[in-house]
C-alpha positions in Angstrom: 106.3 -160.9 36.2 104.6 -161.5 39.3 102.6 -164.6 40.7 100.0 -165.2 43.3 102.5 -168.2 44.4 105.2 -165.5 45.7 102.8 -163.8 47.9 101.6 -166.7 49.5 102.6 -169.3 52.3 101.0 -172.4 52.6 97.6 -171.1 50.8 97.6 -167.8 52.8 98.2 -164.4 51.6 100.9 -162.9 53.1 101.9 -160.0 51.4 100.8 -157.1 53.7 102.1 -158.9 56.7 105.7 -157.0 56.9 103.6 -154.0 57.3 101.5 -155.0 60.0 104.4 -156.1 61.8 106.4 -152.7 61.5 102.9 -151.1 62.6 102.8 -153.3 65.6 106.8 -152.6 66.0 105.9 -148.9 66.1 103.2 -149.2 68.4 105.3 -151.2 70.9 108.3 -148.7 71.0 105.2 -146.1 72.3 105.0 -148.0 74.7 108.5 -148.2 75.7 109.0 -144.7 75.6 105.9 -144.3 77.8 107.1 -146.7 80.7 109.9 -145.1 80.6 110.0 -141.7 83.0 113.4 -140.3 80.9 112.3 -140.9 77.6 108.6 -139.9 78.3 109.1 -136.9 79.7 111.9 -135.6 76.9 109.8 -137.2 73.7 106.2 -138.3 74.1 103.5 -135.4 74.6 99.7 -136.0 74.5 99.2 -135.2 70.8 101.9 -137.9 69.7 100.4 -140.9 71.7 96.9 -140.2 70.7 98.1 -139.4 66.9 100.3 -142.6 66.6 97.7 -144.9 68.3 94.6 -143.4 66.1 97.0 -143.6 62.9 98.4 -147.1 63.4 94.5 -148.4 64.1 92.6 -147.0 61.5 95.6 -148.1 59.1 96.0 -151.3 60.4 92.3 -151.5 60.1 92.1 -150.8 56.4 94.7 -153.2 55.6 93.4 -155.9 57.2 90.4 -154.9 55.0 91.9 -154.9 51.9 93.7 -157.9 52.6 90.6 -159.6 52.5 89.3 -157.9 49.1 92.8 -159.4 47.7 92.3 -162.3 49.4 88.8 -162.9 48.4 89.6 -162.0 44.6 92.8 -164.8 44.4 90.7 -167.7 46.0 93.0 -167.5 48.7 92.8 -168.3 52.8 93.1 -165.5 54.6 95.8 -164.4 56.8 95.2 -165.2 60.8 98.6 -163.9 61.9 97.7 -160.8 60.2 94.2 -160.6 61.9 96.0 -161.6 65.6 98.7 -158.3 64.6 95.6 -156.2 64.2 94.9 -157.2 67.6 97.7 -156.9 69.1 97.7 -153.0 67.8 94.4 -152.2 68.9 95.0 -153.5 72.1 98.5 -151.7 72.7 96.8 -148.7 71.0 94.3 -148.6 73.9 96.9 -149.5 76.7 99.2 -146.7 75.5 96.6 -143.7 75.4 95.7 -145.3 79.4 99.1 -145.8 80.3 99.7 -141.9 79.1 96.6 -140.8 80.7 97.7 -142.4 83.9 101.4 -141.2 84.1 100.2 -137.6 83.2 97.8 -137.3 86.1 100.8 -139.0 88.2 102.7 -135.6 87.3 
């Protein structure tokens, strides 16, 4: 039915990486709609920047985690693009809740 070879690309596992990218996807629309005066001031509140960037962190985090359980169990190299997307969401996280924090105080 299934096969390690359809879930990896050129000995790495790639399975989970679809959802790191719609996680980092997410994360960098937050951060359109906070540069942007219009749509931050009609749809992004406090509670929904620090809720998205906390969720998209710690779940990025666990995949990234389990991806290396998988990983480890089908002898496997690891993913780096998958690690560099954790990264990137973490760091966008971050720059999000200060880029909030920053136009807020702005008024």
């Amino acid at each position: 039915m299934y096969s390690v070879e359809s879930f990896e690309t050129i000995g790495a596992f790639t399975l989970l990486r679809p959802v790191f990218v719609t996680l980092t996807l997410v994360v960098m629309l937050l951060l359109l709609f906070i540069i942007i005066p219009k749509l931050r001031k009609k749809i992004v509140n406090g509670f929904a920047v620090v809720s998205i960037s906390f969720v998209s962190v710690i779940l990025s985090g666990q995949l990234l985690y389990y991806d290396a359980i998988i990983v480890d169990e089908l002898g496997l190299s690891g993913d780096e693009f998958a690690f560099i997307l954790f990264l990137i969401i973490l760091v966008l996280s971050l720059v999000n809740l200060g880029l909030y924090m920053y136009y807020s105080k702005q008024g």
